[in-house]
C-alpha positions in Angstrom: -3.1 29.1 12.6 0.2 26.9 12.6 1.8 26.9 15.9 4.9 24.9 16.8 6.3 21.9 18.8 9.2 22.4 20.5 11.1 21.3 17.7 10.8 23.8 14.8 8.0 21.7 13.0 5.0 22.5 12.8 2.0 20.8 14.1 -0.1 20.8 10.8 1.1 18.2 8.2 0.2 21.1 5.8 -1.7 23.7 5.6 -5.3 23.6 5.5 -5.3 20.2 6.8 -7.3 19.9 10.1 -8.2 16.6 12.3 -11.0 15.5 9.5 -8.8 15.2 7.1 -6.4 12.9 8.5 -9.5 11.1 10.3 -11.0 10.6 6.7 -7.4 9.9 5.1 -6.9 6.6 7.9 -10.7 5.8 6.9 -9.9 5.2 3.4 -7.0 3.5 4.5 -8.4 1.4 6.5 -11.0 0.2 4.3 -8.8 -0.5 1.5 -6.4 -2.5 3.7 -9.3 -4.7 4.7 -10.4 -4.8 1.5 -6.7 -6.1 0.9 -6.6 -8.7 3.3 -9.9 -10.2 2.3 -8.9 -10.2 -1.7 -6.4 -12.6 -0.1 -8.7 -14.6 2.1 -7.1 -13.8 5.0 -8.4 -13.3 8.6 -7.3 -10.6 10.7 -5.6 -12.8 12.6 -3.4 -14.1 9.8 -2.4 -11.1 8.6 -1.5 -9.7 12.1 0.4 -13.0 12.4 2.4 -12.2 9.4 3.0 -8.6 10.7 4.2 -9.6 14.0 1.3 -7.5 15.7 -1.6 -8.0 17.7 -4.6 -8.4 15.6 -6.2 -5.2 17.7 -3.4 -3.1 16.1 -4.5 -4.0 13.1 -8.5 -4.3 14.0 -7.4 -0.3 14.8 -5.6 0.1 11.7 -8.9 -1.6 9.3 -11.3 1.1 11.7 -9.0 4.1 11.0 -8.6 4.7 14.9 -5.1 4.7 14.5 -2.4 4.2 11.7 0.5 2.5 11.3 4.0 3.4 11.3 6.6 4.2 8.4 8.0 1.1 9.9 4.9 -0.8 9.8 3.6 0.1 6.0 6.9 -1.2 4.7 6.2 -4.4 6.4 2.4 -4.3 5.2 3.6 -3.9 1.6 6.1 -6.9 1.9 3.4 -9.0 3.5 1.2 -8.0 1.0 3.1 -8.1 -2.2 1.9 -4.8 -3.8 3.9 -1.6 -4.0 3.9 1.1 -1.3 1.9 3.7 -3.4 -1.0 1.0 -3.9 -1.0 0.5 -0.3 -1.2 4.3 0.7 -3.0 5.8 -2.6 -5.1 3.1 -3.8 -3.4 3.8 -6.9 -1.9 0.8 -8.8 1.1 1.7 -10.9 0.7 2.7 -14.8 3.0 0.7 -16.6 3.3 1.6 -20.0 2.3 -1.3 -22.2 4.6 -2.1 -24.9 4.1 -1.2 -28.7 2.5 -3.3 -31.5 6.1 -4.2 -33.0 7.6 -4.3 -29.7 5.0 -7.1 -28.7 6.0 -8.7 -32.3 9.8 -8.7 -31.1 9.2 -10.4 -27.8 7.2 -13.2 -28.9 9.9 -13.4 -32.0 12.6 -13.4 -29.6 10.5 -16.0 -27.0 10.2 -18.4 -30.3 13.7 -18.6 -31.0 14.6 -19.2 -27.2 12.1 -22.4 -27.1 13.6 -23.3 -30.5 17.2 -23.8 -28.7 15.6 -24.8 -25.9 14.1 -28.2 -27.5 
C-alpha cells in the first residue's frame, strides 16, 4: 500500500519498491564508488577533500548507510571525470564507433592538417 506525505507524493519511489531495494541500490553504489576512487589511487580522505565533505560522509556513502544528494552526485561526477549515468548505473556510455570510410576520412583529413602544419 502507497500512503502519502503531506505533500501529495507518495512515500514509495515506485511501486513495488520496498526498503531492500533501495538498501541494495546504495550497496551497489557504494561499492562502485569505492571501486572509483581506488581506480584513481585515492584515499578516502582525498576524495572527501575534493568533495568538500567529511570523509565519514563519504565512509557512509562507500558502506551504503546513507546516499548522497542530487547536489552531491553532480559534484562526485565533476571530481571524478566520468558522466553521471556511469556514476549512478555503472553503465559507461555507448558511443557509436565510426565507419571503416569514415575512419579513412579522418586520418586523410589529420594528414593534410600536419602537412600545412610543417
Amino acid at each position: 500500500m502507497v500512503t502519502e506525505r503531506g505533500d501529495g507524493r507518495s512515500k514509495d519511489p515506485a511501486p513495488g519498491w520496498g526498503p531492500e531495494d533501495e538498501s541494495a541500490v546504495r550497496a551497489k553504489f557504494g561499492q562502485r564508488l569505492v571501486k572509483l576512487r581506488k581506480a584513481r589511487g585515492w584515499s578516502r580522505n582525498k576524495l572527501a577533500a575534493r568533495l568538500g565533505i567529511s570523509r565519514q560522509r563519504l565512509t557512509n556513502w562507500e558502506q551504503g548507510s546513507s546516499s548522497p544528494t542530487l547536489e552531491m552526485l553532480l559534484a562526485l561526477k565533476r571530481v571524478l571525470g566520468i558522466p553521471l549515468d556511469e556514476l549512478v548505473s555503472g553503465e559507461k556510455e555507448q558511443t557509436p564507433g565510426l565507419s571503416r570510410d569514415e575512419r579513412i576520412r579522418a586520418l586523410q583529413h589529420a594528414t593534410e592538417l600536419l602537412k600545412v602544419l610543417r
